[in-house]
C-alpha positions as a Markdown table, in Angstrom:
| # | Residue | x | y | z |
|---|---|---|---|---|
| 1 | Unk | 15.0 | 1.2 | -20.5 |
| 2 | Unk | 15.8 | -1.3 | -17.9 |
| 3 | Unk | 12.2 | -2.0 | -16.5 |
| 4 | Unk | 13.8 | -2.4 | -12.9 |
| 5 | Unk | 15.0 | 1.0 | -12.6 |
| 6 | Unk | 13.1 | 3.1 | -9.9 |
| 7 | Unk | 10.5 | 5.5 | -12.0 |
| 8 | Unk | 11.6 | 9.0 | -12.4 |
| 9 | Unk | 8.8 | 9.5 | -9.0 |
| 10 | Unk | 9.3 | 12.1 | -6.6 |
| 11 | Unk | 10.5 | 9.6 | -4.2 |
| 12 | Unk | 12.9 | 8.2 | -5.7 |
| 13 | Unk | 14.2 | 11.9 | -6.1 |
| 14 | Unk | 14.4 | 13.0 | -2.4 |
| 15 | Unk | 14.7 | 9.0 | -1.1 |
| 16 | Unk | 17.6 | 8.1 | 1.6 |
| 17 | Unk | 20.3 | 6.4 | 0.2 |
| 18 | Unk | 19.6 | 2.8 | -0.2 |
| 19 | Unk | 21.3 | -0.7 | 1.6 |
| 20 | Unk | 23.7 | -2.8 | 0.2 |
| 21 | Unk | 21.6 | -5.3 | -1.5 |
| 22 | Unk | 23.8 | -7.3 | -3.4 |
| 23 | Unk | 22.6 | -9.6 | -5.8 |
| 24 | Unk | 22.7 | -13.3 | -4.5 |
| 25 | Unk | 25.3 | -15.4 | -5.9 |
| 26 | Unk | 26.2 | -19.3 | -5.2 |
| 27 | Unk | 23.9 | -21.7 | -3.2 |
| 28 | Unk | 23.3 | -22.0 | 0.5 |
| 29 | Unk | 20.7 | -23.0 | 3.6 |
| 30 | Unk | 18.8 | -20.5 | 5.2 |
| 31 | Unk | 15.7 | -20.9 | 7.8 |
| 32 | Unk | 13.6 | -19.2 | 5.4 |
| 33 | Unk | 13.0 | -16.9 | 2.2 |
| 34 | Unk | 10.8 | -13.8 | 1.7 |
| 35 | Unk | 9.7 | -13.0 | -2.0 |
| 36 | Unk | 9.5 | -9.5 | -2.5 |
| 37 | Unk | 11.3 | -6.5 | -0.5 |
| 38 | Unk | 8.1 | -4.1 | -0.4 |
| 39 | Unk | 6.4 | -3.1 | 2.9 |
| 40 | Unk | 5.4 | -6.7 | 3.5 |
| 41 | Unk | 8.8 | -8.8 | 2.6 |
| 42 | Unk | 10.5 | -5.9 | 4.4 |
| 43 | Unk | 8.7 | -6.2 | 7.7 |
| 44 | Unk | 8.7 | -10.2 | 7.6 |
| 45 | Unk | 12.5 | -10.3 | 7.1 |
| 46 | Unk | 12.9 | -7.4 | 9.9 |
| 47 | Unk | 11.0 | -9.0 | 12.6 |
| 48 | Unk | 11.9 | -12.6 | 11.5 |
| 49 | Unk | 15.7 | -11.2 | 11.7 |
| 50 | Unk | 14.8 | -10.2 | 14.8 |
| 51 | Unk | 13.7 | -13.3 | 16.4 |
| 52 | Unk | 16.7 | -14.8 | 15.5 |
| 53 | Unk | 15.8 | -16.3 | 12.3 |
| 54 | Unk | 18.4 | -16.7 | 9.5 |
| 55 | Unk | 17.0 | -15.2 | 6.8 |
| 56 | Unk | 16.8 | -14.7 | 3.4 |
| 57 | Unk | 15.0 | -11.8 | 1.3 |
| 58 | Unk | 14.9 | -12.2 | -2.3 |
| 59 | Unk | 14.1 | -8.9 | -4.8 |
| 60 | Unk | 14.2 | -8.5 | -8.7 |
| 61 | Unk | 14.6 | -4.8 | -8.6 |
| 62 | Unk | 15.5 | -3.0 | -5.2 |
| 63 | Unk | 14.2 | -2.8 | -1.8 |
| 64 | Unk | 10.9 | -0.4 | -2.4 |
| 65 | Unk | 10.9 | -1.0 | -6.5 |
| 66 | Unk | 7.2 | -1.8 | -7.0 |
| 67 | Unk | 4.2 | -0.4 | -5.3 |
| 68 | Unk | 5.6 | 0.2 | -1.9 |
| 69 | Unk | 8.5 | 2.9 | -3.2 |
| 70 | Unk | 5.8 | 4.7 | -5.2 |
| 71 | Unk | 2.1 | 4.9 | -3.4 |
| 72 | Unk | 1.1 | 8.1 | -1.9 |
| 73 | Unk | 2.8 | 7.4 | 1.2 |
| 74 | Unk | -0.6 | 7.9 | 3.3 |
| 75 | Unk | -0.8 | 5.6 | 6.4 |
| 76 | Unk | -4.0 | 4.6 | 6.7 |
| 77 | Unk | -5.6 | 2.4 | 9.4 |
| 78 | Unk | -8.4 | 0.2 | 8.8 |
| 79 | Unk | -9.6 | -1.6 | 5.4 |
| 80 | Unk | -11.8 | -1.3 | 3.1 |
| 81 | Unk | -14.9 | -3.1 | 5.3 |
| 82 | Unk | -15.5 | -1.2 | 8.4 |
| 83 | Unk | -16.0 | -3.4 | 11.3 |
| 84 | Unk | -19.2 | -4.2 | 12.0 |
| 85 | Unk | -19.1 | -6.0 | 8.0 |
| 86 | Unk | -15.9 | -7.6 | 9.1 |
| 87 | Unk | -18.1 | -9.2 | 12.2 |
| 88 | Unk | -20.7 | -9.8 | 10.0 |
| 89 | Unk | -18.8 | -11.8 | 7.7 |
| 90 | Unk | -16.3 | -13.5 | 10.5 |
| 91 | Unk | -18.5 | -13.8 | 13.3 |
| 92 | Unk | -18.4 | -11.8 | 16.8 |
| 93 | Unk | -14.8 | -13.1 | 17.6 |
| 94 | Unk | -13.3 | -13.2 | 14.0 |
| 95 | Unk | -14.9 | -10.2 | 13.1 |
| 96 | Unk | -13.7 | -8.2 | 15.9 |
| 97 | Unk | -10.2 | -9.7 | 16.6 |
| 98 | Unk | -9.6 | -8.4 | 12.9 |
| 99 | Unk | -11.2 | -4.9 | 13.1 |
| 100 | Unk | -9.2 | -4.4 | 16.2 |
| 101 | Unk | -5.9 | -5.7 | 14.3 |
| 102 | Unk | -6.8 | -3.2 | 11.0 |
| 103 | Unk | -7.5 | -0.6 | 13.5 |
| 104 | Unk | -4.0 | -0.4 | 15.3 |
| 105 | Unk | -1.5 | -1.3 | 11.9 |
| 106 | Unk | -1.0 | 2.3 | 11.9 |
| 107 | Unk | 0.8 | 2.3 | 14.9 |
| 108 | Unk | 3.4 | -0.8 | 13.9 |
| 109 | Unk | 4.1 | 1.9 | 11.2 |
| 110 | Unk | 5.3 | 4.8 | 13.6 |
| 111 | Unk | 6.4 | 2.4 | 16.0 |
| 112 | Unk | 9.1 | 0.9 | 13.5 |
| 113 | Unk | 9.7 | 4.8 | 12.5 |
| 114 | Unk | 10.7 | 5.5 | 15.5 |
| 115 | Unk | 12.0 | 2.3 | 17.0 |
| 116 | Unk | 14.2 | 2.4 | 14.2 |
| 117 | Unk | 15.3 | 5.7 | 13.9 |
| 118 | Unk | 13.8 | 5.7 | 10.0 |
| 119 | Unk | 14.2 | 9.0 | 8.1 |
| 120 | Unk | 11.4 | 9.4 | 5.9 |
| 121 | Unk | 9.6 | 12.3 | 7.2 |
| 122 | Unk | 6.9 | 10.6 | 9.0 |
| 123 | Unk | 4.2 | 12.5 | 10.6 |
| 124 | Unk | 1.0 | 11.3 | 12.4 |
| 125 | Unk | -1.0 | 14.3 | 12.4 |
| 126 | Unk | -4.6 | 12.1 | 11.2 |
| 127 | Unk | -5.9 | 11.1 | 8.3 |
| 128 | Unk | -9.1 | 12.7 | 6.6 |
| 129 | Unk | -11.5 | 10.9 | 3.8 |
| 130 | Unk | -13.3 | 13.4 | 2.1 |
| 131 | Unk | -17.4 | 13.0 | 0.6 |
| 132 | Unk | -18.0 | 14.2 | -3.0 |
| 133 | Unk | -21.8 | 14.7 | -2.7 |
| 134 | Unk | -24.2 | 15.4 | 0.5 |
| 135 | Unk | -25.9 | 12.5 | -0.1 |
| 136 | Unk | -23.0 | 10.2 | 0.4 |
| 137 | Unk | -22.2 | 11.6 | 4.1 |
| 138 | Unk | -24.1 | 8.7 | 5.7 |
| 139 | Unk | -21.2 | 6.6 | 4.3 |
| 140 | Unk | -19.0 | 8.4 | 6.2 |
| 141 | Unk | -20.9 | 8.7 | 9.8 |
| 142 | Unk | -21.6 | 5.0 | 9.8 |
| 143 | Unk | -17.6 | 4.5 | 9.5 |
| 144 | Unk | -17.2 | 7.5 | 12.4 |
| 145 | Unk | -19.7 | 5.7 | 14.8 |
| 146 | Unk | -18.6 | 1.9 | 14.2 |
| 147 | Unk | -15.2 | 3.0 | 14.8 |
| 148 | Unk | -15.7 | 5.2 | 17.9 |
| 149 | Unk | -17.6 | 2.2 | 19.2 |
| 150 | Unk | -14.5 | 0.7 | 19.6 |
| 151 | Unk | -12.4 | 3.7 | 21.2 |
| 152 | Unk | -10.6 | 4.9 | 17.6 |
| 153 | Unk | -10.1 | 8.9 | 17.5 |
| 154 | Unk | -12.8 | 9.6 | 14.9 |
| 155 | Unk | -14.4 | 12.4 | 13.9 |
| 156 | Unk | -16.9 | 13.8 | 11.7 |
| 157 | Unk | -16.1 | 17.3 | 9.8 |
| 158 | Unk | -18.8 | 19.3 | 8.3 |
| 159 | Unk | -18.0 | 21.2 | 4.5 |
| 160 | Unk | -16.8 | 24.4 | 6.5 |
| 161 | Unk | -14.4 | 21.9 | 8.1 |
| 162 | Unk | -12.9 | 20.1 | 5.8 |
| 163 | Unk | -12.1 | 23.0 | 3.5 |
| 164 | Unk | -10.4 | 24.8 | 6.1 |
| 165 | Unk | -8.3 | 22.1 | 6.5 |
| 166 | Unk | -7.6 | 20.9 | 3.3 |
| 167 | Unk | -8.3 | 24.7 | 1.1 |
| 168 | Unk | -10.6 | 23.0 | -1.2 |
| 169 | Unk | -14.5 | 23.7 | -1.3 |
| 170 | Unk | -15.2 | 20.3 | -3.6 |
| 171 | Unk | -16.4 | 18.2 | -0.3 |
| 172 | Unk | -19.6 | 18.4 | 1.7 |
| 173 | Unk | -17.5 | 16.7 | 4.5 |
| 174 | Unk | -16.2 | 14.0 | 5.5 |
| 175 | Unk | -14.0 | 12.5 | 8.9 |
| 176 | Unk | -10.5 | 12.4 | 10.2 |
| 177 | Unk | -9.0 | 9.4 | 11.5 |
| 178 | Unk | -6.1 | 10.4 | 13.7 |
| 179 | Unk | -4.7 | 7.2 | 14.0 |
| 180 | Unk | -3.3 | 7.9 | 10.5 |
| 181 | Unk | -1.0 | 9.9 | 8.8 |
| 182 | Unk | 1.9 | 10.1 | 6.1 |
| 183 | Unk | 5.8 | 9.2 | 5.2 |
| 184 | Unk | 8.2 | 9.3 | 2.2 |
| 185 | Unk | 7.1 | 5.7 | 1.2 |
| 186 | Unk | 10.4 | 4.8 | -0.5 |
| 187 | Unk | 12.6 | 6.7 | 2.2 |
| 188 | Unk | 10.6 | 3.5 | 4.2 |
| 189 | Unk | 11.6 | 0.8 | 2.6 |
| 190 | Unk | 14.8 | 1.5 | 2.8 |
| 191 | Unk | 14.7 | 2.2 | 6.3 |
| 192 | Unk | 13.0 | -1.2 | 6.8 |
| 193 | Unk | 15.8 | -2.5 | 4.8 |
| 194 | Unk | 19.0 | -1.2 | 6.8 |
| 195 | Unk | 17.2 | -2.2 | 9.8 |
| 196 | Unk | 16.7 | -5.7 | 8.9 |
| 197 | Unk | 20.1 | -5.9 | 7.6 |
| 198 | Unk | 21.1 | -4.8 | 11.0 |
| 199 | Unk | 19.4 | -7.4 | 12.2 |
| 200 | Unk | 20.6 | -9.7 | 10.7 |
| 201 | Unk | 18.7 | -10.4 | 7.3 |
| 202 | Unk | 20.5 | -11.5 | 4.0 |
| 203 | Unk | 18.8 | -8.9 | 1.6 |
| 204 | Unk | 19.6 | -9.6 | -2.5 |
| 205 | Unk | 18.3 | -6.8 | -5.0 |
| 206 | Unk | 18.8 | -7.7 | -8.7 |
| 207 | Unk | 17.9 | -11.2 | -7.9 |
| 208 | Unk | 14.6 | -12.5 | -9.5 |
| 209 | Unk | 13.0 | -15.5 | -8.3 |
| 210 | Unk | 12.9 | -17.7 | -11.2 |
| 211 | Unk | 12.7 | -21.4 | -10.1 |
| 212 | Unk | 10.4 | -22.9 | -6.7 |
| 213 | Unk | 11.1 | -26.3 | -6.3 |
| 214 | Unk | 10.1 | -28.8 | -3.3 |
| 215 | Unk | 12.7 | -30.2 | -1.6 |
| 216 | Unk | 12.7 | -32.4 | 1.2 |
| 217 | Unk | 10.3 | -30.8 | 3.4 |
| 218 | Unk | 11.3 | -27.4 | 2.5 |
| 219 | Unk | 12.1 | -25.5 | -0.9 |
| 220 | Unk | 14.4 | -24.6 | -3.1 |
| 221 | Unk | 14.4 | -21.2 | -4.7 |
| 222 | Unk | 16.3 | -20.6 | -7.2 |
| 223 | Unk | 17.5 | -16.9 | -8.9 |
| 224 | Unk | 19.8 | -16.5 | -12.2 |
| 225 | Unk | 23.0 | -17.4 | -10.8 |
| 226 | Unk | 21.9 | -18.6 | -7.0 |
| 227 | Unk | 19.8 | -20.6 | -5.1 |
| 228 | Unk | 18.3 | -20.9 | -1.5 |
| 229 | Unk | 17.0 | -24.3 | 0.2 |
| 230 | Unk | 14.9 | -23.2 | 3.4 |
| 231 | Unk | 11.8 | -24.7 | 4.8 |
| 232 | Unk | 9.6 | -21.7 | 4.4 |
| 233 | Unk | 8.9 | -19.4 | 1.9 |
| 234 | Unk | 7.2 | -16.4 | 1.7 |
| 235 | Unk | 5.9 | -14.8 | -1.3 |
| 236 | Unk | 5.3 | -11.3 | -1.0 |
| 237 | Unk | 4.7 | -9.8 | -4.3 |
| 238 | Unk | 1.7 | -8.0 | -4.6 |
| 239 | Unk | 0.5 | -6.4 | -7.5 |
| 240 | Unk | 3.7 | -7.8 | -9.5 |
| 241 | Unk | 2.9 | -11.2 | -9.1 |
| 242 | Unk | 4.5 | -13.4 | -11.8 |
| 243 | Unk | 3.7 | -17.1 | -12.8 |
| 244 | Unk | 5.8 | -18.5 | -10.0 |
| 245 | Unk | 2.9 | -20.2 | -8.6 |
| 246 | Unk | 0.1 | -21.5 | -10.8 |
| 247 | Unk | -2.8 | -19.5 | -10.4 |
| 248 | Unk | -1.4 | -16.7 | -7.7 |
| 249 | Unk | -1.0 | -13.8 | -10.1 |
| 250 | Unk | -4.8 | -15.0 | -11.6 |
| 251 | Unk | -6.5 | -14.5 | -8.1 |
| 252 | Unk | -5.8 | -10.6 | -8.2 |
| 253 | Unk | -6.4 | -8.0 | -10.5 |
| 254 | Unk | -3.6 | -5.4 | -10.8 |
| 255 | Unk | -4.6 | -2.0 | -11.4 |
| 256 | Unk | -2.7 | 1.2 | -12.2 |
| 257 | Unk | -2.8 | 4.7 | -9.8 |
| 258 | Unk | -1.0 | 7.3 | -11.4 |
| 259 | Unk | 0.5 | 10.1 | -9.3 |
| 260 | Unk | 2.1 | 13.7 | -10.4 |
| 261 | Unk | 3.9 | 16.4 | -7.5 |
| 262 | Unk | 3.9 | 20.3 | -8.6 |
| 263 | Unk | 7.1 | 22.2 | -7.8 |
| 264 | Unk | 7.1 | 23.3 | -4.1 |
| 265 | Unk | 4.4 | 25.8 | -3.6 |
| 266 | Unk | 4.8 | 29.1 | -2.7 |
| 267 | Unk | 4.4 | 30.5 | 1.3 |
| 268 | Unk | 1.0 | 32.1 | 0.9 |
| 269 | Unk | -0.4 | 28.8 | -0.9 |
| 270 | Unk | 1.1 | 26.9 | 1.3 |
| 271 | Unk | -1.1 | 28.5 | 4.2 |
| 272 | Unk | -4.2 | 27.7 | 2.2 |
| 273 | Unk | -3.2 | 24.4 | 0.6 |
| 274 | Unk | -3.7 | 21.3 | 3.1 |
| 275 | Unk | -3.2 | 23.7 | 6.2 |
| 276 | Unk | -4.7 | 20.9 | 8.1 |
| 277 | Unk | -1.0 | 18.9 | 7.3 |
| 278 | Unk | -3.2 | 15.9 | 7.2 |
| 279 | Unk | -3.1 | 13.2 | 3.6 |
| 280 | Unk | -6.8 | 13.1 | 2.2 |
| 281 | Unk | -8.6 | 10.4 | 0.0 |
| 282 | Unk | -12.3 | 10.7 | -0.6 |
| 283 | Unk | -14.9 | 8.0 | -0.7 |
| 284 | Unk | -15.7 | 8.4 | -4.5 |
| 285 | Unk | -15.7 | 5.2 | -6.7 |
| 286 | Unk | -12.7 | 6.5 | -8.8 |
| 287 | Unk | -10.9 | 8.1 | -5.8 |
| 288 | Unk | -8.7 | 11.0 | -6.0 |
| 289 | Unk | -6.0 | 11.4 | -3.2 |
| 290 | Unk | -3.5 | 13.9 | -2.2 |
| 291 | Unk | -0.6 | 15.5 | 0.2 |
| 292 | Unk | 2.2 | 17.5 | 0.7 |
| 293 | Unk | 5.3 | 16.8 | 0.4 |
| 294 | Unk | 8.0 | 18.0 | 3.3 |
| 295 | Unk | 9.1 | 20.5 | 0.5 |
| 296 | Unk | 5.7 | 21.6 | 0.3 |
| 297 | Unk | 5.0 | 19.4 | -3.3 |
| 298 | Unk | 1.6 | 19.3 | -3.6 |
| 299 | Unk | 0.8 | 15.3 | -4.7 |
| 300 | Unk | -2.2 | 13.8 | -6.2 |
| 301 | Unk | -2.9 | 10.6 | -7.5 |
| 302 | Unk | -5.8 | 8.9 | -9.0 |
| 303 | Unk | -6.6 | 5.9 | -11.3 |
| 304 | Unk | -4.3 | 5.5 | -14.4 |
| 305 | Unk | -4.2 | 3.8 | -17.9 |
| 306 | Unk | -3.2 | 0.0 | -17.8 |
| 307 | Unk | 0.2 | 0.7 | -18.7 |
| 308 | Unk | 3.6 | 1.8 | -17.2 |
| 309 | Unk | 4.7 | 5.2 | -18.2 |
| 310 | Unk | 6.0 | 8.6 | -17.0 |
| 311 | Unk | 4.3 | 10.2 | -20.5 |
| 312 | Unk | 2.8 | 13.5 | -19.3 |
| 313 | Unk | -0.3 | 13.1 | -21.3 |
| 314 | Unk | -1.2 | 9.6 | -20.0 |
| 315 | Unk | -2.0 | 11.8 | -16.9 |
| 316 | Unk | -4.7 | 13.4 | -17.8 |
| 317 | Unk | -7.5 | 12.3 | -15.3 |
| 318 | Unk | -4.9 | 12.6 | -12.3 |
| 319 | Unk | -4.2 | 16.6 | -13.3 |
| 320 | Unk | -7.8 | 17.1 | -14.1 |
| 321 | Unk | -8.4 | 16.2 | -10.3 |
| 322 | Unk | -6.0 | 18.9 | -9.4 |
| 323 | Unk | -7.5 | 21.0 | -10.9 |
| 324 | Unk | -10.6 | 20.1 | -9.7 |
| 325 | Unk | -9.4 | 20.1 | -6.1 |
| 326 | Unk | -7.6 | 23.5 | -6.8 |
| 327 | Unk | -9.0 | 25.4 | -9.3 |
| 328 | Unk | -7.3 | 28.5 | -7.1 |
| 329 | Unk | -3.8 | 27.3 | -8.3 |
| 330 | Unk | -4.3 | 27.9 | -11.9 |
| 331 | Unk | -1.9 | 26.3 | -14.1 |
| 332 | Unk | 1.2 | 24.9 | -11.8 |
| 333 | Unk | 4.2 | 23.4 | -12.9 |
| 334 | Unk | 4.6 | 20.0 | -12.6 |
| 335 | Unk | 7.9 | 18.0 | -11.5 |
| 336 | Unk | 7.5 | 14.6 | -11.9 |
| 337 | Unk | 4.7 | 12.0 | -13.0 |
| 338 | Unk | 5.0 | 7.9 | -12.1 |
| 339 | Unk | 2.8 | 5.3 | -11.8 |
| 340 | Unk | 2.7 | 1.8 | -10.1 |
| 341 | Unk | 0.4 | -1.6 | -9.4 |
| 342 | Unk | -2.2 | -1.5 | -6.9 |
| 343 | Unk | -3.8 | -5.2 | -6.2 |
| 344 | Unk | -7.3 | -5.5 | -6.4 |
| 345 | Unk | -9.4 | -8.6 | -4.5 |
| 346 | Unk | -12.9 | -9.2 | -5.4 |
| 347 | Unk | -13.6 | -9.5 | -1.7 |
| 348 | Unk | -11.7 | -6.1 | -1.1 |
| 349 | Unk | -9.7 | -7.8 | 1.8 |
| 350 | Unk | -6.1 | -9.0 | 2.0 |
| 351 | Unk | -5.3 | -12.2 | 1.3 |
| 352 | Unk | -3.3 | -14.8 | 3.3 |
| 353 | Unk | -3.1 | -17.9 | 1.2 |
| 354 | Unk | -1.1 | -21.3 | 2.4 |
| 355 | Unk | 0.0 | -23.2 | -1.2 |
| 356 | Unk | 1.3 | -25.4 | 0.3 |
| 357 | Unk | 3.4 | -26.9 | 3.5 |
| 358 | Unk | 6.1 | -24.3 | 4.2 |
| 359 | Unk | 4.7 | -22.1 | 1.1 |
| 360 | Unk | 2.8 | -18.9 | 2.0 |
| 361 | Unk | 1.5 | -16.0 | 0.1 |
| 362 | Unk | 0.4 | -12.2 | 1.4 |
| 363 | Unk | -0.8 | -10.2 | -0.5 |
| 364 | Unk | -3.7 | -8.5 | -2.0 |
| 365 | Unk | -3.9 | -4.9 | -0.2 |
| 366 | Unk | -6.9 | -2.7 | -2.5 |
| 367 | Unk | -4.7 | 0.3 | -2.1 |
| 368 | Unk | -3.8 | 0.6 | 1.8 |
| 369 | Unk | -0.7 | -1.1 | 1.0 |
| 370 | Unk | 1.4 | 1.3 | 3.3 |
| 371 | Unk | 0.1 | 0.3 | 7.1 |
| 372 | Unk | -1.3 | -2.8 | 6.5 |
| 373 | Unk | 1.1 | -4.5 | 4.6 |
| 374 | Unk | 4.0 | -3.7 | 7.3 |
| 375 | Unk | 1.6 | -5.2 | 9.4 |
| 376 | Unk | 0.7 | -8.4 | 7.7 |
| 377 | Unk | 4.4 | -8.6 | 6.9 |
| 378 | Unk | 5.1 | -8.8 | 10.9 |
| 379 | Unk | 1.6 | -11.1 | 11.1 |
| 380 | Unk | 3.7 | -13.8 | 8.6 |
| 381 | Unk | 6.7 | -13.8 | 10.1 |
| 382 | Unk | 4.9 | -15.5 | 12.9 |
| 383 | Unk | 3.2 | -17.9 | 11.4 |
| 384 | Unk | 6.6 | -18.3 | 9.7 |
| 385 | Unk | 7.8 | -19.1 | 13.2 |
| 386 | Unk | 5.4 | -21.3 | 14.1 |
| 387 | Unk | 1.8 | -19.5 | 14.7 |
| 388 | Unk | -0.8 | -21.5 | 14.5 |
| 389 | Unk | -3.3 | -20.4 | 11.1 |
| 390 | Unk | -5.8 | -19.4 | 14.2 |
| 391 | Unk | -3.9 | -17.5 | 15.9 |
| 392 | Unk | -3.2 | -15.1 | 13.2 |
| 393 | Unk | -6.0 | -12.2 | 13.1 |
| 394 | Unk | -6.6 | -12.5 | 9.2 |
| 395 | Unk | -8.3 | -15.5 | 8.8 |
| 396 | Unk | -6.2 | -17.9 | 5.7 |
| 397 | Unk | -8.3 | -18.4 | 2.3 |
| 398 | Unk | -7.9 | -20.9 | -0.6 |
| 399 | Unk | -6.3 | -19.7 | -3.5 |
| 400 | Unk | -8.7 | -18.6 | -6.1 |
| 401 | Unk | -7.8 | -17.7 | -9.5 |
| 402 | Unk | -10.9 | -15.2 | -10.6 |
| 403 | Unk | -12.7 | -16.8 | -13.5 |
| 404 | Unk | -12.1 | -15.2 | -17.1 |
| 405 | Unk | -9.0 | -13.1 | -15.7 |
| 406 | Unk | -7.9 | -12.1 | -19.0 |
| 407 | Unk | -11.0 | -10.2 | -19.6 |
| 408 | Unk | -10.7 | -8.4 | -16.2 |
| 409 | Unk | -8.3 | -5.7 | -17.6 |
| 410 | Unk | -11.1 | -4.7 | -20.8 |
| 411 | Unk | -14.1 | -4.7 | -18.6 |
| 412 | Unk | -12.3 | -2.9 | -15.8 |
| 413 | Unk | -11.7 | -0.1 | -18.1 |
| 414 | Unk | -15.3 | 0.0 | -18.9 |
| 415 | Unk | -16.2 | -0.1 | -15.5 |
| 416 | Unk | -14.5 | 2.7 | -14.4 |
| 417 | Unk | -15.2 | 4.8 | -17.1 |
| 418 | Unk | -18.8 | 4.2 | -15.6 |
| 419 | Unk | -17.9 | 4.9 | -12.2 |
| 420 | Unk | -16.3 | 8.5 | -13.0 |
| 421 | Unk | -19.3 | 9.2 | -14.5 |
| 422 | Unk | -21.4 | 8.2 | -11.3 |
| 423 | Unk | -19.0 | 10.6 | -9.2 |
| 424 | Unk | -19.3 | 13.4 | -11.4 |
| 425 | Unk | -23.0 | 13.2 | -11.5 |
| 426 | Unk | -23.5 | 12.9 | -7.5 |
| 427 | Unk | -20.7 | 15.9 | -6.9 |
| 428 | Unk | -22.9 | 17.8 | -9.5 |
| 429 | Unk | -26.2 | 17.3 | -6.8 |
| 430 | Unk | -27.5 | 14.6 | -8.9 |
């Protein structure tokens, strides 16, 4: 199997057509080169096309082939520290200026939608996060109040609530967020695609970086049977980081999320299941997350095994939590199972890294890839035009490859063998 296919997913199944992405041939100057046509290369090229930048974005598989054509597709504003531990950790200014910035990536998303014209079934009818046990709602009300603090639409929602929205009884509440919402991820990045080739941007599928070289005061990057000299480079890889850079792919730690979509449900569940029409992810340690499709394909997704595979049994925990969720379905068919990397960071924040003069690196997104990578993608394509590092609202780290990487994957297994226990217990009242 040709390991740059598109997994049999569901999006990749009801995705609009993709752009003509040839693969790059011959040698030639360009102002700069992305690495990487997910949500972040995509958006860089776009708005660097845009600006009149000559452009060039460089992909091993297709626009949308790793995490960005197969997440859940939930748009999700925000990141994993609410904002009063972003100013905590920043400082007043910092802190804030970056809350504020997390806060409103949602709306580059449905901006671009509609700017655009994108097809992919976007719809911004709010996001909710759901709580597992009682005890855990305080979680959840600190996030409502820091964020209504600072004029988001936030709200909490009591157990009645939340299962009339979502027709499960398995949360004691939670809030909804309607600054967020959902899209056909893949149907996306294509979109993002077309309109940066419309703008402008050179975009080569099939064409894996497999040289960086300094030259001059720029770089040249080199693919199997091309190459590209520009004086900035972008590398925009995510989870599938390679060894193109000493030390990049070490300072994150890919994980896998497994997802599986029934066959469309039927009217009357369809009235009870996610009548709400808003994507949900709860607050356990081990999440589960899920949404309909706009065939009415119930999706859920959930940690998976360290290892590619479309294997129904490797699915397991991720049906399981369907179950869970909807023990009123009984047994439902399923149509299609995939998986794809999610990038960890130990400081559950993206990271901007400069490598060095011209040489950037985004990435790093703990599983909110969707909003806030189109986002940071727009963020480097001005400091790709000239921004100043403090300007930008996500302050730049050193690189730092974790210590004892290779021994992440083993105890990361352990770990969240743990963890699953931990949620079980609290959402059995313990």
């Amino acid at each position: 199997m040709d390991k740059r296919l598109l997994p049999n997913s569901l999006w990749a199944a009801t995705a609009v057509p993709p752009a003509e992405t040839p693969p790059l041939t011959g040698e030639r100057r360009a102002d700069a080169v992305v690495v990487g046509a997910g949500f972040t290369g995509l958006s860089a090229a776009l708005h660097l096309a845009e600006a009149g930048t000559d452009i060039v974005l460089l992909e091993a598989g297709e626009p949308g082939w790793g995490a960005s054509g197969r997440t859940g597709g939930q748009v999700i504003p925000g990141l994993k520290l609410d904002p009063d531990e972003l100013v905590a950790k920043y400082g007043v200014e910092k802190g804030e200026r970056l809350a504020m910035f997390a806060g409103g990536v949602a709306d580059l998303v449905f901006d671009l939608v509609d700017r655009h014209g994108i097809d992919c079934h976007a719809t911004r009818s709010g996001w909710i996060q759901g709580v597992h046990a009682s005890r855990r709602m305080d979680v959840v009300e600190r996030r409502v109040e820091q964020w209504t603090r600072r004029g988001a639409a936030a709200e909490l929602i009591d157990a009645r609530q939340i299962a009339e929205l979502t027709g499960t009884a398995r949360y004691a509440g939670g809030w909804i967020d309607r600054r967020g919402g959902m899209l056909q991820p893949l149907s996306f990045s294509r979109g993002l695609a077309h309109a940066a080739v419309r703008a402008g941007a050179a975009i080569h599928g099939r064409s894996p970086v497999t040289g960086l070289i300094p030259k001059g005061k720029g770089w040249r990057v080199e693919t199997p049977s091309g190459a590209v000299v520009a004086d900035q480079v972008l590398l925009a890889t995510n989870a599938y980081t390679d060894a193109l850079w000493p030390g990049l792919r070490q300072s994150i730690i890919p994980v896998f999320s497994y997802q599986v979509a029934t066959k469309p449900l039927g009217d009357n569940l369809r009235r009870t299941v996610l009548a709400g029409g808003m994507p949900v992810a709860d607050i356990r340690r081990v999440l589960l997350y899920f949404r309909l499709d706009h065939t009415g394909r119930l999706v859920v997704g959930g940690r998976g095994r360290a290892r590619e595979t479309e294997e129904s049994e490797f699915y397991r925990n991720v049906v399981e939590g369907l179950n869970w969720l909807y023990p009123q379905l009984g047994p439902v068919e399923l149509d299609h199972y995939w998986g794809g990397q999610v990038a960890l960071t130990l400081d559950h924040l993206p990271h901007l890294n400069e490598l060095a003069p011209g040489l950037h690196a985004m990435i790093g997104y703990n599983g909110r890839g969707v909003a806030m990578a189109t986002a940071c993608g727009k963020m480097m394509a001005e400091r790709m035009q000239g921004a100043p590092l403090e300007d930008l609202p996500l302050p730049a780290t050193p690189m730092k490859p974790i210590p004892f990487h290779g021994f992440r994957q083993p105890a990361l297994a352990v770990a969240i063998a743990w963890k699953r226990l931990l949620d079980r217990w609290e959402a059995r009242g313990g």
